[in-house]
C-alpha positions in Angstrom: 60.4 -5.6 22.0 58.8 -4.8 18.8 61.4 -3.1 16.3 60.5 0.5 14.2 60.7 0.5 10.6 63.5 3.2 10.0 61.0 4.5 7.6 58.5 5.2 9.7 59.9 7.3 12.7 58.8 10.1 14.1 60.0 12.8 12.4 63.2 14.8 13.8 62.1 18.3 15.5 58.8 16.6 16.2 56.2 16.5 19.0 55.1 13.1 20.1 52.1 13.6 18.1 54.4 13.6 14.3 52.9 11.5 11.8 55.7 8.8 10.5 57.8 9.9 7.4 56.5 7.2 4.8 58.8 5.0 2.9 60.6 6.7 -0.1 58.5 4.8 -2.5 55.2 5.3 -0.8 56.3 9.0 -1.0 57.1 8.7 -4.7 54.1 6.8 -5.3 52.1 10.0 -3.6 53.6 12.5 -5.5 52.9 10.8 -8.6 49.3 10.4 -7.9 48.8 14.4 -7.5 51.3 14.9 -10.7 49.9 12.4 -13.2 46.3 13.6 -13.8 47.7 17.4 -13.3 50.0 17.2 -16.3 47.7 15.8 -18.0 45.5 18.5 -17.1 47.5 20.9 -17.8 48.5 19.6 -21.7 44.2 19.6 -22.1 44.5 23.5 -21.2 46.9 23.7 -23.8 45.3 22.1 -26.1 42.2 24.1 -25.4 44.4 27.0 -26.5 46.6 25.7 -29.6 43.0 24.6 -31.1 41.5 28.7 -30.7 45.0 29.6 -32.2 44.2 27.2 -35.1 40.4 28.2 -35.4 40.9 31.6 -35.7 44.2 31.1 -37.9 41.5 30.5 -40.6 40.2 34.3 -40.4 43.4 35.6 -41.4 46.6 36.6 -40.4 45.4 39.7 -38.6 42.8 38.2 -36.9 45.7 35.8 -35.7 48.1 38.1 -34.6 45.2 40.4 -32.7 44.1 37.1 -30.7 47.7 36.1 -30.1 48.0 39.6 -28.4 45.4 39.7 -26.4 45.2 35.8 -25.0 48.9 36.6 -24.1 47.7 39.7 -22.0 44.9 37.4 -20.5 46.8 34.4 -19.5 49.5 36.3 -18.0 47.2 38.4 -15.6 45.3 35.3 -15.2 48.3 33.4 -13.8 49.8 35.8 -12.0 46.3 35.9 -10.1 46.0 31.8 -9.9 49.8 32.1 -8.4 47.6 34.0 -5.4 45.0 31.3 -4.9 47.4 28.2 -5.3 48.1 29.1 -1.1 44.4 27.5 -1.0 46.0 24.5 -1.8 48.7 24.8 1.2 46.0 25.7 4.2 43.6 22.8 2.7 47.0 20.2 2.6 48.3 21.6 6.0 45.0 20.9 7.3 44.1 17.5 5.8 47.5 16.2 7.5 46.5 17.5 11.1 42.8 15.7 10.3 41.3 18.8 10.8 38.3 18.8 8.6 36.5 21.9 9.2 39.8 23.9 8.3 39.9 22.0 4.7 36.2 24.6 4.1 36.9 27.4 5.9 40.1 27.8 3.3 37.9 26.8 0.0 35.6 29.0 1.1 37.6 31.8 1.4 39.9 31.3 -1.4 36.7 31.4 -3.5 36.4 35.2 -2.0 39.8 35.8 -2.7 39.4 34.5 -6.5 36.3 36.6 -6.3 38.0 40.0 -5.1 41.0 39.3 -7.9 38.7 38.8 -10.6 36.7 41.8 -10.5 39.3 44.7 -11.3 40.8 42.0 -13.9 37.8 41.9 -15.7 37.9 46.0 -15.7 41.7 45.5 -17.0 40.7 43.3 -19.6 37.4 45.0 -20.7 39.6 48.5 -21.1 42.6 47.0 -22.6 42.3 48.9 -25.7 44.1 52.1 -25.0 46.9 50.4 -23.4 47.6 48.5 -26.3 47.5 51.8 -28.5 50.0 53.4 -26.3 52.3 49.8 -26.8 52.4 51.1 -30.7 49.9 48.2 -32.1 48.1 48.8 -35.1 45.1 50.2 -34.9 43.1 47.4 -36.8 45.3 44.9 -34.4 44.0 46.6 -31.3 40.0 46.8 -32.8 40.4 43.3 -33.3 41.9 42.4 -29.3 39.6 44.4 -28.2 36.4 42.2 -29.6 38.0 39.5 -28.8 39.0 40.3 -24.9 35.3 41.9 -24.3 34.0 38.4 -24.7 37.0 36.3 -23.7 37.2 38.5 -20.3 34.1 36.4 -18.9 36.0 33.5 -18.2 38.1 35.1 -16.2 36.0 34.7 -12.8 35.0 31.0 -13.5 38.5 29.9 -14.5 39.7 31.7 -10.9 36.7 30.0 -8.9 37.3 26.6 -11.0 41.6 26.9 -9.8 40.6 27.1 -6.1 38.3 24.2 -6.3 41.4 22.5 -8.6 43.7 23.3 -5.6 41.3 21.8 -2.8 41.1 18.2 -4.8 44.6 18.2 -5.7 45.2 18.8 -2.2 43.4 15.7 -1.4 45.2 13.6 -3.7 42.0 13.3 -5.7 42.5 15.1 -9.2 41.6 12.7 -11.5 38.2 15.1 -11.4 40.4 17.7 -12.8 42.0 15.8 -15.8 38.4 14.0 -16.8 37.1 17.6 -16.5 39.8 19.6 -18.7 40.4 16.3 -21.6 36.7 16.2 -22.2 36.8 20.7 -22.2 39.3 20.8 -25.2 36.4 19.0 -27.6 33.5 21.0 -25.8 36.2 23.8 -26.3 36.7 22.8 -30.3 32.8 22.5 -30.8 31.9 26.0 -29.4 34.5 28.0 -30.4 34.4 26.5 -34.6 30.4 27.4 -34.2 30.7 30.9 -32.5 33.6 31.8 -35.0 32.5 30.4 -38.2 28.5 30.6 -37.3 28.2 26.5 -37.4 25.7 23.9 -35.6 22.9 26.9 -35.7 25.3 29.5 -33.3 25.6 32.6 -35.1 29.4 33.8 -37.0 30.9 36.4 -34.5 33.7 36.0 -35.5 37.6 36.8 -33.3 34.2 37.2 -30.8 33.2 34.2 -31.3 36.6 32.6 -29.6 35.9 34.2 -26.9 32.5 33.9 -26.2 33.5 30.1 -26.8 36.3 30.1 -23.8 33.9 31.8 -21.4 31.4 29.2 -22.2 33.6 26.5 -21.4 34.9 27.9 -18.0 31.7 28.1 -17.2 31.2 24.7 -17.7 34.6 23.2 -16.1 33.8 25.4 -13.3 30.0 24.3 -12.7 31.0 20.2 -13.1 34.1 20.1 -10.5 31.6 22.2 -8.0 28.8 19.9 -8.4 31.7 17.2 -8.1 32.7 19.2 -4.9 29.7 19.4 -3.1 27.7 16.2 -4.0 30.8 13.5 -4.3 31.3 11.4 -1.3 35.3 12.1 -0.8 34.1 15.7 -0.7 31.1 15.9 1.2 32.4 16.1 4.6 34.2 19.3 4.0 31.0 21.4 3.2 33.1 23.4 0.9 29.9 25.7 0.2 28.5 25.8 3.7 28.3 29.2 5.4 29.7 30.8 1.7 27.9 34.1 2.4 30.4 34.4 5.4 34.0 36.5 4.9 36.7 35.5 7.7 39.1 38.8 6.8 42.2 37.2 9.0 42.2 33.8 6.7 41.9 36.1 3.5 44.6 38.2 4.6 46.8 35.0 5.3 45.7 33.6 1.6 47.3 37.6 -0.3 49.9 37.3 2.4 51.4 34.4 1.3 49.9 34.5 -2.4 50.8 38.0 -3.3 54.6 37.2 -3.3 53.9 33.6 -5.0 52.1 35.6 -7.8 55.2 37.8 -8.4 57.8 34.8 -8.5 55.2 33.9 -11.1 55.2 37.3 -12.3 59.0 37.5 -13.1 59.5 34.2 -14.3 56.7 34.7 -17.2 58.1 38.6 -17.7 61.6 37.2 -18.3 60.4 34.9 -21.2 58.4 37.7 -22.8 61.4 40.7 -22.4 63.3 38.0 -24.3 60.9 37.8 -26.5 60.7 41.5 -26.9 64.4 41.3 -27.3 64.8 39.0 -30.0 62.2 41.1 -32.1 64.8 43.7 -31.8 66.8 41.0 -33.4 65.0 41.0 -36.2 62.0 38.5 -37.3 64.0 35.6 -38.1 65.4 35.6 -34.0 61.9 35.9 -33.1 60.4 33.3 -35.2 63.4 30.7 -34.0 63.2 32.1 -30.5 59.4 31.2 -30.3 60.0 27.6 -31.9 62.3 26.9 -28.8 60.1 28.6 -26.0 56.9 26.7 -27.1 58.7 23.7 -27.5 60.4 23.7 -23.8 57.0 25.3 -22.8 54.7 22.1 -23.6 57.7 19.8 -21.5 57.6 22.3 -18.5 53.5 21.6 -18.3 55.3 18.3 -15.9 57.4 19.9 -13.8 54.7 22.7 -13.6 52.4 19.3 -11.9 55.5 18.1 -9.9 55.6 21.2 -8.2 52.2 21.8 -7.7 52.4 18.3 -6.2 55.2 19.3 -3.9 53.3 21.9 -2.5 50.6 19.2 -1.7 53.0 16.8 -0.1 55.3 19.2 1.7 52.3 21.0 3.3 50.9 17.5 4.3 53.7 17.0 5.8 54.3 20.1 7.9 50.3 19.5 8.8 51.0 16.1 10.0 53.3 17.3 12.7 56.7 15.4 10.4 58.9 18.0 8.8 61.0 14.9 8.3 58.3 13.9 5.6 58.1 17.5 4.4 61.7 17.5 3.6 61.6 13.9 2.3 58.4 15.3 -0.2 60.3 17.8 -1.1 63.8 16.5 -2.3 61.9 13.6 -3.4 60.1 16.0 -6.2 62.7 17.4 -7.2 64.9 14.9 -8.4 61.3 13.6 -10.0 62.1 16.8 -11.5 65.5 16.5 -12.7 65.2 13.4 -13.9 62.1 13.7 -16.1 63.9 17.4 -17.5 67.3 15.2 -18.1 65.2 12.8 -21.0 63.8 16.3 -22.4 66.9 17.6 -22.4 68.5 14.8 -24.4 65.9 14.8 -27.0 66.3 18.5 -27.0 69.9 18.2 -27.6 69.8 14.9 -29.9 67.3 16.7 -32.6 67.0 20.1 -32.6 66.4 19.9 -36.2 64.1 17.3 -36.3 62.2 19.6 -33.5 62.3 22.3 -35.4 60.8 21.1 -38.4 57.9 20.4 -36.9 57.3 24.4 -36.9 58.4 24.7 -40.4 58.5 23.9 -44.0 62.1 22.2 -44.4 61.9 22.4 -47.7 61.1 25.7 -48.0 64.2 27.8 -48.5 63.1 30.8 -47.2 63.1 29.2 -43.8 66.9 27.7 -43.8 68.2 30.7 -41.4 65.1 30.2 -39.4 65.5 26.6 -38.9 69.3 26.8 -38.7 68.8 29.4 -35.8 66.2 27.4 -34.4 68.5 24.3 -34.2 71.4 26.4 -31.9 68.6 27.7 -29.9 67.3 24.4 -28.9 70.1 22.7 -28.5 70.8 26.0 -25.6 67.5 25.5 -24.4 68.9 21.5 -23.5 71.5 22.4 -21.5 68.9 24.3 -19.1 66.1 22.4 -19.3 67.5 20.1 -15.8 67.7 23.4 -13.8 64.3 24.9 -15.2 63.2 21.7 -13.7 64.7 22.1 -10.0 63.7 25.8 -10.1 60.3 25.2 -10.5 59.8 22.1 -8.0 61.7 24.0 -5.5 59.4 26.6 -5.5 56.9 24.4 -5.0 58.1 22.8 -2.1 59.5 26.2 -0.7 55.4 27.2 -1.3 54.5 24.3 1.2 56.1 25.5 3.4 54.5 28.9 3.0 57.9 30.4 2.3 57.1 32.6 -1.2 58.4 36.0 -0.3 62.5 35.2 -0.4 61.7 32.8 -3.4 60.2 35.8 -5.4 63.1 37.7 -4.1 65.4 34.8 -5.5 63.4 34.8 -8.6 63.8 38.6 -8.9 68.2 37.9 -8.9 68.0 35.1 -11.2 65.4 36.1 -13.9 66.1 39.5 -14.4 69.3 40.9 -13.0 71.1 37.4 -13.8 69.2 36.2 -16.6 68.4 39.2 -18.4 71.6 41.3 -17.4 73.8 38.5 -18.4 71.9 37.6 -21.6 71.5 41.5 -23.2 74.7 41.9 -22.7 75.9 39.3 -24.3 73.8 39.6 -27.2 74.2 43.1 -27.6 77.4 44.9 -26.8 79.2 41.2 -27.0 77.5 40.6 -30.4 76.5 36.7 -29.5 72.6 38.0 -31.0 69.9 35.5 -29.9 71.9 32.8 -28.6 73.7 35.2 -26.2 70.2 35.5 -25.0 69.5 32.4 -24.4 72.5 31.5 -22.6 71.6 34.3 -20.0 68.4 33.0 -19.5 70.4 29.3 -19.0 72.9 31.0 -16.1 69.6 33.0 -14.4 67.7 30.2 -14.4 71.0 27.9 -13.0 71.0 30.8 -10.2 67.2 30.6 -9.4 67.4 26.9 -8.9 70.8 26.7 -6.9 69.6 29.2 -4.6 65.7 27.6 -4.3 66.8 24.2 -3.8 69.6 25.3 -1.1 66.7 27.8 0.5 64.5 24.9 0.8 67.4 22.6 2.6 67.9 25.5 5.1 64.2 26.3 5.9 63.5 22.1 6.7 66.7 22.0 8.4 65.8 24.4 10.7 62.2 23.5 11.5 63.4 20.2 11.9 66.2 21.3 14.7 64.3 21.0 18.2 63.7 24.3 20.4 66.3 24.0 23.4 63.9 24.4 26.7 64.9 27.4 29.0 67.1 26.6 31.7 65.5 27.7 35.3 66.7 28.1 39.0 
């Protein structure tokens, strides 16, 4: 009699049908597939944005701080809303593991209605921003400025939401390499149009703070027309008919995409609001916490763009797994990610703790002396920011993997107790009535964020752990 492989048995809580639970490193060498050309994705998009930060750094300092504003206010409605469609990614992994083909369009499609539906009354948020900002106290030249700006930034907003469902379909298929070719070869595209709208180079005329946007509309545009062509015409995608019967709206799968989304876009929500109350915070502080606050957020923000892939490749491999029939392989996916997760956190964290000053004099003049009690705040804050860069890690792979499972409202609910009533409770207090200032912050945000993950990672034991128990059958006569 021919002997199983011990990694390959049916998975526990199973039908006969389960698909086997692959080897640990076939597993890892999945998850790495989805993460590697997603991070480096993701570091193109923010290199698409440091360069408009750069270009229009060159109008002035207003002009700066007015763009600052108001790509802030645009990328944080537009990731709350991409938080919605990234359940797209679930249905089409769920339904690529049961081979069920026709499943894979029916959830493009309607996560391109979904995208459609957010979009609109963002662009009516973003094209009326104005008064909003006013009311926020911002000067009034500031708020002209943002205003320019966001009326011809605002555009992108559809395509980039159309071009994150297609993003979530590919990635679901393990095929994203489209996505990285597609956002590396946007940040020059990105560099070209935006210098020539601003500055009036290459024949474009000079619009100015304008100009930037009209630029990153143009480019969404573009990413999203190439990965739809790629879509539609490229043989690993043709089969799905992703386009096919578009005109159609099935209300019962858009109501399961907000069902699940609309909680997955306020974890995402209250994680990005605790980072900006603390910025809020630290201006309170004065300037010099601000400036050294931002040196350390930026700097843990570009190493988070890798567990920000991890988990989005959780997602991919936990739902594959629960489509396959093997929660087995979901929970294997799972914890599998998030000691990827850890681990690659743990290195940041030891250059994070190692040289904080080095770090922060990339931000700085060190030689400047006007900037010693920036940089010598900068250094503490860092050095803070180490010791929770491992849990920011497991926190955000968890939810990931929790997301696979389609489990995102007691994760938001999770995130609501960490972030804020943790985090932020914990940290004003101490750096208010306790007097710790911005480092008392910082360590609130460390013990909210340990919360977050302790509880997501123990949430997403208990959830596979009972799927994988089998149903005890009814006892008759």
């Amino acid at each position: 009699m021919q002997m199983m492989n011990p990694a390959e048995r049916p998975a526990e809580g199973a039908g006969q049908g389960a698909a086997p639970v692959p080897a640990p490193r076939a597993e890892l060498r999945a998850t790495l597939k989805i993460t590697t050309p997603l991070a480096a994705a993701f570091l193109a998009e923010m290199a698409m944005s440091f360069t408009d930060t750069v270009i229009v750094g060159h109008l002035g300092s207003v002009e700066l701080a007015a763009v600052g504003l108001a790509s802030n206010l645009l990328i944080s409605v537009l990731l709350v809303c991409m938080a919605v469609v990234s359940i797209v990614g679930v249905l089409v992994a769920q339904a690529h593991g049961a081979g069920d083909e026709a499943a894979v369009g029916r959830a493009v499609r309607q996560g391109l209605w979904v995208a459609t539906a957010l979009s609109l009354p963002a662009t009516w948020l973003g094209w009326n921003a104005g008064p909003g900002l006013r009311l926020l106290g911002q000067e009034e030249q500031v708020v002209r400025l943002a205003e320019e700006y966001l009326r011809a930034a605002i555009w992108c907003f559809l395509p980039y939401m159309w071009f994150t469902v297609l993003r979530n379909f590919v990635s679901a298929l393990s095929r994203a390499g489209s996505v990285m070719v597609i956002c590396v070869a946007s940040v020059g595209l990105n560099v070209v149009a935006n210098y020539g709208l601003v500055f009036g180079k290459f024949g474009l005329p000079a619009l100015g703070v304008a100009g930037a946007g009209y630029g990153t509309s143009f480019v969404c545009w573009v990413m999203f027309g190439t990965l739809a062509v790629h879509a539609a015409r490229a043989s690993a995608f043709r089969r799905y008919q992703v386009f096919r019967g578009l005109g159609r709206i099935d209300a019962a799968l858009c109501g399961e995409i907000l069902r699940h989304g609309l909680p997955a876009a306020g974890m995402s929500g209250v994680e990005t609001g605790l980072f900006s109350a603390v910025a809020v915070l630290m201006g309170v502080l004065g300037a010099t916490a601000l400036a050294a606050s931002q040196i350390a957020v930026v700097s843990a923000s570009v190493a988070f763009m890798i567990p920000a892939a991890i988990s989005q490749a959780a997602t991919i491999r936990v739902a594959h797994g629960i489509g396959s029939g093997s929660v087995a392989a979901a929970r294997q996916a799972g914890y599998l990610s998030i000691l990827l997760g850890a681990a690659f956190m743990a290195l940041v964290s030891v250059v994070m703790w190692l040289f904080p000053e080095a770090i922060a004099a990339v931000y700085l003049d060190t030689r400047d002396p006007a900037n010693a009690e920036t940089l010598a705040l900068a250094a503490v804050l860092l050095a803070i920011t180490a010791v929770f860069q491992i849990v920011d890690g497991i926190q955000v792979v968890a939810t990931g993997a929790l997301r696979g499972l389609k489990d995102t409202t007691v994760p938001f609910l999770i995130g609501l107790l960490g972030y804020w009533i943790v985090g932020l409770g914990v940290g004003y207090l101490l750096a208010f009535p306790l007097g710790m200032g911005g480092p008392g912050l910082f360590w609130g945000v460390a013990l909210g964020l340990a919360t977050a993950a302790s509880l997501l990672a123990w949430r997403f034991r208990r959830r596979t752990m009972a799927q994988a128990r089998p149903v005890p059958r009814p006892a008759f006569g």
